[in-house]
C-alpha positions as a LaTeX table, in Angstrom:
\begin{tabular}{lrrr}
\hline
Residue & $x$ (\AA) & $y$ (\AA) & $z$ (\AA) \\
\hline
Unk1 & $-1.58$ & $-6.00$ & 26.71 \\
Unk2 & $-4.74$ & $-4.10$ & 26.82 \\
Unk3 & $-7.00$ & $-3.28$ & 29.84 \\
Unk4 & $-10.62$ & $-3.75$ & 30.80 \\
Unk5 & $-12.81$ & $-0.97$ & 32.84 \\
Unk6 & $-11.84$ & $-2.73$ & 35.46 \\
Unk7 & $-7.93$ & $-1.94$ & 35.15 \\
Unk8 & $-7.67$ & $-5.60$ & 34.86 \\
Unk9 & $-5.13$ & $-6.58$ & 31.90 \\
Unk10 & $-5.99$ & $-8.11$ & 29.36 \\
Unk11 & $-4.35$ & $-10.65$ & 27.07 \\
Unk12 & $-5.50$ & $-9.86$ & 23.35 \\
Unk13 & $-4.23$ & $-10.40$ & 19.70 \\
Unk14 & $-4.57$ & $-8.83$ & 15.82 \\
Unk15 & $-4.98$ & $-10.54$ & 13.24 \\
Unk16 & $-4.54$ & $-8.26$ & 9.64 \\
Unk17 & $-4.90$ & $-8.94$ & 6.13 \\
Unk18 & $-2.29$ & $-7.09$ & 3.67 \\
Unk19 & $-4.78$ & $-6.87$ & 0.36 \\
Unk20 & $-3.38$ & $-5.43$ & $-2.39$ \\
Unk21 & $-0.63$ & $-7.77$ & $-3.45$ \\
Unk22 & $-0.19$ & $-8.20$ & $-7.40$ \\
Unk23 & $-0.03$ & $-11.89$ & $-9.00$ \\
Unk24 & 2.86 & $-13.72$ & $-7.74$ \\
Unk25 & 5.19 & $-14.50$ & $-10.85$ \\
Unk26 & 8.33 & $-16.81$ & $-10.51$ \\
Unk27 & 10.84 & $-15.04$ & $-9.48$ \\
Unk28 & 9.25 & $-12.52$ & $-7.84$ \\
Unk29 & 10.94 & $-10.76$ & $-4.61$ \\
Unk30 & 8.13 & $-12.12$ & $-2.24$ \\
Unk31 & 9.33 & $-10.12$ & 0.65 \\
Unk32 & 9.59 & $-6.66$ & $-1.27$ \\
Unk33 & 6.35 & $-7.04$ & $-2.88$ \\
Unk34 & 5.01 & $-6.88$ & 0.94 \\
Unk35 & 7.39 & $-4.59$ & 2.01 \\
Unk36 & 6.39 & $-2.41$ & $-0.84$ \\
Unk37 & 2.59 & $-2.90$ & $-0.48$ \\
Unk38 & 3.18 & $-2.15$ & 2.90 \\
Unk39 & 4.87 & 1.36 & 2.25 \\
Unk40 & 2.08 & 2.30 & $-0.52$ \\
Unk41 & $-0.79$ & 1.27 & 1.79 \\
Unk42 & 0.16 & 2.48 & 5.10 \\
Unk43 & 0.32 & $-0.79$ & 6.73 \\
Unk44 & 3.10 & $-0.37$ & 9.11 \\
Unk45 & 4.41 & $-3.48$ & 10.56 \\
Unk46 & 5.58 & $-2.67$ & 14.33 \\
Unk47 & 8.76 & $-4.77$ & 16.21 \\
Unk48 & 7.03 & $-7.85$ & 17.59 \\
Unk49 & 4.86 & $-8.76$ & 14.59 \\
Unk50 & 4.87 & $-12.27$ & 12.69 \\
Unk51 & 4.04 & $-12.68$ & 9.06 \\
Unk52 & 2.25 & $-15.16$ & 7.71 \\
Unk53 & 1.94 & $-16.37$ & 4.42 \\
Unk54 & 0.02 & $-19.15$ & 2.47 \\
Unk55 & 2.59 & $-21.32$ & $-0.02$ \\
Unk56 & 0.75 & $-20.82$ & $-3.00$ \\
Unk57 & 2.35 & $-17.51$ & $-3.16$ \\
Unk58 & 5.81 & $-18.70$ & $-2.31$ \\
Unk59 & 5.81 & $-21.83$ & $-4.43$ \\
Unk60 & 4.47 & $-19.44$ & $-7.56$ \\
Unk61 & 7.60 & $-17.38$ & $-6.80$ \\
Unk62 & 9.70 & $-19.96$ & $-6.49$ \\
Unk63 & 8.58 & $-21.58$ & $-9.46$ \\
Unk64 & 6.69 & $-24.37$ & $-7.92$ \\
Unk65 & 3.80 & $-24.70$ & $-10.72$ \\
Unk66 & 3.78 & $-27.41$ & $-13.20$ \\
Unk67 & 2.21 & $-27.42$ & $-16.78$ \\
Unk68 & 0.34 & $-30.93$ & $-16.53$ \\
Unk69 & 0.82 & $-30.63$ & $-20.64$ \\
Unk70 & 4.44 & $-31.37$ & $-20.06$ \\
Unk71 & 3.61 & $-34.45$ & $-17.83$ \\
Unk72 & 3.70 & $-38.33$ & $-19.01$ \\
Unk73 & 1.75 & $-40.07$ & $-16.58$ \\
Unk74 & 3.40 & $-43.64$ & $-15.70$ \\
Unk75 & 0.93 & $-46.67$ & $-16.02$ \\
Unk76 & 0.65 & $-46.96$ & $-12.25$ \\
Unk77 & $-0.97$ & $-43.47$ & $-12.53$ \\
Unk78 & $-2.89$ & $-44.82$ & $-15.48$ \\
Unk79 & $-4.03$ & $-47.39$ & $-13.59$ \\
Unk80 & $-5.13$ & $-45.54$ & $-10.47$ \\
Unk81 & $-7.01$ & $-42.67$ & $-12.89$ \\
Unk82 & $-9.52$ & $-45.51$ & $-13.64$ \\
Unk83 & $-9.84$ & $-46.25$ & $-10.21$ \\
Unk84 & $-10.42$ & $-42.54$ & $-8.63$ \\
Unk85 & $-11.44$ & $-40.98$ & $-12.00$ \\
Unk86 & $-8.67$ & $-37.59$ & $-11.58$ \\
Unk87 & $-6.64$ & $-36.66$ & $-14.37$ \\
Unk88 & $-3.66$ & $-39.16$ & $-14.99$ \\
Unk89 & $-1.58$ & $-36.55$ & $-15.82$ \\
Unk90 & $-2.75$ & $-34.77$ & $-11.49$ \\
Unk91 & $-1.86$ & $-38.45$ & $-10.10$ \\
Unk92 & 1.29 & $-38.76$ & $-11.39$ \\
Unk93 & 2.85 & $-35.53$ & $-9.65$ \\
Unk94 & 1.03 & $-36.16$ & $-6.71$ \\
Unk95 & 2.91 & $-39.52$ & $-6.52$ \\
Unk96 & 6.28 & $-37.47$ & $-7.68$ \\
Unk97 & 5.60 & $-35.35$ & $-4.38$ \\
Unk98 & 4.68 & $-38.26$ & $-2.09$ \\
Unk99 & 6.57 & $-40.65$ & $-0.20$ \\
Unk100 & 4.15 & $-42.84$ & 0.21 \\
Unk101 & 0.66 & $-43.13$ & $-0.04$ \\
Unk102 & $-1.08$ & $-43.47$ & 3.21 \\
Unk103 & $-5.21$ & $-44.39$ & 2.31 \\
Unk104 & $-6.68$ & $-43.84$ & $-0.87$ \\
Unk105 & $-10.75$ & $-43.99$ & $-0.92$ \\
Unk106 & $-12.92$ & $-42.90$ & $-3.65$ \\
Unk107 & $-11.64$ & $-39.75$ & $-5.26$ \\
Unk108 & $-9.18$ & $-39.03$ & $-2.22$ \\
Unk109 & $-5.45$ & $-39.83$ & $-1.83$ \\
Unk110 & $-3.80$ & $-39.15$ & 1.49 \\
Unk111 & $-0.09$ & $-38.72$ & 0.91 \\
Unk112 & 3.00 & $-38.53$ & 3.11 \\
Unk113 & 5.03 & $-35.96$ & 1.55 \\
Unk114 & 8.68 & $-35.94$ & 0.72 \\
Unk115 & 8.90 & $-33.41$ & 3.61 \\
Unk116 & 6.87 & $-35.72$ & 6.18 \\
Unk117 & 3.60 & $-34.03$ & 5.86 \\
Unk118 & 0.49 & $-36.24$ & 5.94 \\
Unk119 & $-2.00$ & $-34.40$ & 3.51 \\
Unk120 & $-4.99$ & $-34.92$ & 1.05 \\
Unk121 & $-2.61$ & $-35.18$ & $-2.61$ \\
Unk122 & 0.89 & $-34.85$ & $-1.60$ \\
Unk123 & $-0.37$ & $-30.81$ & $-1.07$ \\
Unk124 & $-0.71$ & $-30.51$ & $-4.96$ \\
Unk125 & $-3.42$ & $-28.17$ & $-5.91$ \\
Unk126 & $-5.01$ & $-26.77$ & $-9.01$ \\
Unk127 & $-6.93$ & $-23.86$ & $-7.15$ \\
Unk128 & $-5.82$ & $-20.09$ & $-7.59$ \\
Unk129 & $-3.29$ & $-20.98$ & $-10.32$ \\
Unk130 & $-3.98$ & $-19.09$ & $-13.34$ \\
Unk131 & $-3.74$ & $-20.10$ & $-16.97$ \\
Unk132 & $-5.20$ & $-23.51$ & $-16.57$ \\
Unk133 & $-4.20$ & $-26.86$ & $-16.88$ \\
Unk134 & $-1.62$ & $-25.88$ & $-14.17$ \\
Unk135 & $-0.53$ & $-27.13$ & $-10.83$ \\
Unk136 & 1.14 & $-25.85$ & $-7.96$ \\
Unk137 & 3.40 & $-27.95$ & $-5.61$ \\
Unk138 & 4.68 & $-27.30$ & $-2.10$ \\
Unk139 & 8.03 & $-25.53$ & $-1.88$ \\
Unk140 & 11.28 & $-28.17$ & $-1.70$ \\
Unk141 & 11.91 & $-26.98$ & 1.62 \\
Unk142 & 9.09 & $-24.53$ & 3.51 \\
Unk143 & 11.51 & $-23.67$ & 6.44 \\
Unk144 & 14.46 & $-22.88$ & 4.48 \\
Unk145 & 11.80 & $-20.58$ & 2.55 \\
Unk146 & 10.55 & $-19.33$ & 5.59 \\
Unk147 & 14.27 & $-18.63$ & 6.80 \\
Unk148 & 15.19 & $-16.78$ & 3.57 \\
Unk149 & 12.09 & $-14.61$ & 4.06 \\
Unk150 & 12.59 & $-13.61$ & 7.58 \\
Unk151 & 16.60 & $-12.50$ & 6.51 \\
Unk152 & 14.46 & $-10.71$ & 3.18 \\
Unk153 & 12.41 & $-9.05$ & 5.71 \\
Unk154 & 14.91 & $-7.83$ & 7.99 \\
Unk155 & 16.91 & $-6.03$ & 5.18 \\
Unk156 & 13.65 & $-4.47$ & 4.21 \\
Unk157 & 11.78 & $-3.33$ & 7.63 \\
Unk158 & 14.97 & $-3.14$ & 9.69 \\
Unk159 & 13.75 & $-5.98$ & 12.46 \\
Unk160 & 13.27 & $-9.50$ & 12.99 \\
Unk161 & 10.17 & $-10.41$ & 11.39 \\
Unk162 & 9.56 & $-14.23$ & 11.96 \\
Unk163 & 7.66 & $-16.12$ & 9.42 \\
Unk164 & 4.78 & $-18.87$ & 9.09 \\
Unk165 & 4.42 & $-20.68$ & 5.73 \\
Unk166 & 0.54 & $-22.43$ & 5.95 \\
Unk167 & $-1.26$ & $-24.74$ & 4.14 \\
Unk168 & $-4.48$ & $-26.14$ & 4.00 \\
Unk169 & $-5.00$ & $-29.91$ & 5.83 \\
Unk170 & $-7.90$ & $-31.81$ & 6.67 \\
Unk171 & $-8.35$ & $-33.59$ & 9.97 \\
Unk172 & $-9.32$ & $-37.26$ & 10.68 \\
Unk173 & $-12.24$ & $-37.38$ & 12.86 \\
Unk174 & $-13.56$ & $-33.74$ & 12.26 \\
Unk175 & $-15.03$ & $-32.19$ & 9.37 \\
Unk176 & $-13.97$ & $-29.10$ & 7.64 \\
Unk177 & $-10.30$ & $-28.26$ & 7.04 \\
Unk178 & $-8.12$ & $-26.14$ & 8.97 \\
Unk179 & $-4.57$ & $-24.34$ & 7.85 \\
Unk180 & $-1.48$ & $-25.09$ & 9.50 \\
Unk181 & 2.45 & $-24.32$ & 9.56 \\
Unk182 & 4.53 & $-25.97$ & 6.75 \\
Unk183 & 7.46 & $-23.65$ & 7.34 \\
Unk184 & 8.25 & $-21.66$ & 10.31 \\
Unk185 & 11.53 & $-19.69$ & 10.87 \\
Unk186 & 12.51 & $-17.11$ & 13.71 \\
Unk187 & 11.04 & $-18.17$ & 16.39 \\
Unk188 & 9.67 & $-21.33$ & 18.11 \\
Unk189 & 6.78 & $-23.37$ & 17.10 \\
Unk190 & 6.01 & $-25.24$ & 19.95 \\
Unk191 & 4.77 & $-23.67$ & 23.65 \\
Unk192 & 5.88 & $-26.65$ & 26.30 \\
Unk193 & 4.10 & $-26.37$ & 29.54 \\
Unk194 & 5.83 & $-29.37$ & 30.58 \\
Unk195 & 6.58 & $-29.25$ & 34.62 \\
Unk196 & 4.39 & $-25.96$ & 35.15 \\
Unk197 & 1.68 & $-25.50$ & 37.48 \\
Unk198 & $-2.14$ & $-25.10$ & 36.21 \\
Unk199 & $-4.57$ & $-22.79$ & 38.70 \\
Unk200 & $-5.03$ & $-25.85$ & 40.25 \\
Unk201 & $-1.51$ & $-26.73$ & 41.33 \\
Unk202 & $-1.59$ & $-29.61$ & 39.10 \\
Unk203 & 1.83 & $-29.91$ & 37.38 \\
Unk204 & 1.20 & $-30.70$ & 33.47 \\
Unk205 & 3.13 & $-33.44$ & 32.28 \\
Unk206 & 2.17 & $-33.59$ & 28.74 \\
Unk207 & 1.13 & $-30.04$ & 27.32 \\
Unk208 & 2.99 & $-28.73$ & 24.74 \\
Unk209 & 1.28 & $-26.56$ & 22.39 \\
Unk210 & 1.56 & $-25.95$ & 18.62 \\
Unk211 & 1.52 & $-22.64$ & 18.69 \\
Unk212 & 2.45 & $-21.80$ & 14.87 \\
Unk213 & $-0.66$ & $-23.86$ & 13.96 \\
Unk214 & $-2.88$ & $-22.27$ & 15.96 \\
Unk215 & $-1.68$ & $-18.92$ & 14.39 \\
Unk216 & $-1.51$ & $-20.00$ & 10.78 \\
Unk217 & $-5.35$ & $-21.24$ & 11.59 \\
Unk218 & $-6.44$ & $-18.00$ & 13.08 \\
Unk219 & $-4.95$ & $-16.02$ & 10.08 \\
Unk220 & $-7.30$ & $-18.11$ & 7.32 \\
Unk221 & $-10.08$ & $-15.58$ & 9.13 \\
Unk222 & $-8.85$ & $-12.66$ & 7.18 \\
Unk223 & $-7.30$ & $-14.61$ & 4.71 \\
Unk224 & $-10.14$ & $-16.56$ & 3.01 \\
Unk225 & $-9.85$ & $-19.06$ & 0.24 \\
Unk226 & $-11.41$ & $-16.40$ & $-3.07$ \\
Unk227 & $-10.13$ & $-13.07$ & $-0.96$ \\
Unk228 & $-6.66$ & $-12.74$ & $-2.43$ \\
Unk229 & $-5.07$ & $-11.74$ & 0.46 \\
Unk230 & $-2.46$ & $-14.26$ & 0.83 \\
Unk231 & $-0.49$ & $-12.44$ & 3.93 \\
Unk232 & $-1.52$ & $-11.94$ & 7.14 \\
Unk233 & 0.13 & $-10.10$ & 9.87 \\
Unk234 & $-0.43$ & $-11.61$ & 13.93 \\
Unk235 & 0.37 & $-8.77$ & 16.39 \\
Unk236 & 0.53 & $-9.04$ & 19.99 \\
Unk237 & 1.90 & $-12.34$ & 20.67 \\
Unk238 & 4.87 & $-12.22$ & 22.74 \\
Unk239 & 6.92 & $-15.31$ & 20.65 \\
Unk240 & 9.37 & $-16.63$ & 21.90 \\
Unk241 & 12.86 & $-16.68$ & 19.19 \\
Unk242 & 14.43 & $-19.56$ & 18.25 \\
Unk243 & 16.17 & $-21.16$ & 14.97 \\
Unk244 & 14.31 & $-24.53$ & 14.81 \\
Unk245 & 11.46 & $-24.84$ & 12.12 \\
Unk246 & 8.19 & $-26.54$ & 11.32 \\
Unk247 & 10.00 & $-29.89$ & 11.33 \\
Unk248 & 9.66 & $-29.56$ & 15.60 \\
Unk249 & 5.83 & $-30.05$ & 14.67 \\
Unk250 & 6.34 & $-33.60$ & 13.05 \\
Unk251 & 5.60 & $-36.15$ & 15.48 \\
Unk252 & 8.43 & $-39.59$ & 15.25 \\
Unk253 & 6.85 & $-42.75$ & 14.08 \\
Unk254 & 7.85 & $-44.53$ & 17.38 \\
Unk255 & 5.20 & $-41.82$ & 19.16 \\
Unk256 & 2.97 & $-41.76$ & 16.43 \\
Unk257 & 0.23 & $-43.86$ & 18.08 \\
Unk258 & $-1.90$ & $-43.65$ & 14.18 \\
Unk259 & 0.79 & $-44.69$ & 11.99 \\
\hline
\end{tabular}
């Protein structure tokens, strides 16, 4: 909490990039590589700080890429190749990763992934993967990454650390594409306002916030798509800790008003 020249306080955030990091291999310590580009940088991550990390790092440490060489596309993806014009080959592990298709329009596919998530190709994506030809999926299970990488973290730093795993979505409605939380461990996603008082006095009856969005958005500003800094670190939020993950984010289908 900083001040103004007025002595007023004043709420305020930081949002830093860690630069530096090497190519993610599989099998690669994820969590030391930080903690070690921390230590030969001087980037000293403070009690209170959240990390957040894009899954194209953790899935290439995990070893979450696929050679599309080594895939035989069924005639269902055959079929649809004709009709979007992608790679046969791309369609048929985007249908591997989905659970179902939701729309499918020109050259786009919205998928519901195995893990729920409503995205443009099941989040399969050929960008930033070396070596060509090569695809990366989303980890089996984002919070159960995110979990490991907090308990990584803790050995490493000596304190809690909580962790955001983002991805890229697009939004119906609005143009332009926004990142948001596909695995969150150590502390809560959600902000619920429900039964408190605005300035007003009116009680809100509805408000809860995604707050591990919001940051995982915020932290694409020093992240960037071609800046290869793939961690960011969001200090001054005072989170609150908790052991549920990004599946509290998932609205039901009996409140889901759009499906």
């Amino acid at each position: 909490m900083e001040k103004s020249r007025s002595g007023r306080k004043i709420r305020s955030v930081q949002i830093l990039g860690l630069a530096g990091l090497p190519e993610i291999r599989p099998g690669d310590d994820l969590a030391a590589l930080i903690f070690n580009r921390c230590q030969a940088s001087g980037f000293l991550l403070e009690p209170g700080d959240i990390c957040i990390i894009t899954h194209k790092v953790v899935s290439k440490a995990e070893g979450a890429i696929l050679d599309l060489k080594t895939i035989h596309p069924s005639p269902f993806a055959v079929d649809l190749s004709r009709r979007l014009g992608k790679d046969p080959r791309l369609l048929e592990v985007i249908l591997r990763e989905s659970r179902r298709i939701v729309r499918m329009d020109r050259d786009i596919m919205i998928c519901e992934t195995k893990h729920g998530l409503i995205c443009a190709n099941a989040g399969v994506d050929q960008s930033n993967i070396p070596g060509g030809n090569r695809v990366s999926v989303l980890p089996a299970d984002p919070d159960r990454s995110a979990h490991r990488l907090v308990g990584r973290l803790r050995r490493l730093f000596k304190f809690h650390i909580p962790v955001i795993i983002t991805d890229t979505f697009g939004r119906p409605w609005r143009e332009g594409l926004t990142n948001v939380a596909i695995g969150v461990a150590g502390f809560d996603p959600l902000v619920d306002y429900r039964g408190e008082k605005d300035p007003c006095g009116y009680v809100l009856r509805k408000t809860i916030i995604a707050i591990a969005d919001e940051m995982a958005s915020a932290a694409e500003l020093v992240m960037g798509k071609t800046q290869r800094i793939p961690v960011a670190i969001l200090r001054g939020y005072p989170y609150r800790r908790a052991k549920m993950g990004s599946r509290a984010l998932l609205r039901s289908p009996e409140r889901d008003l759009f499906r």
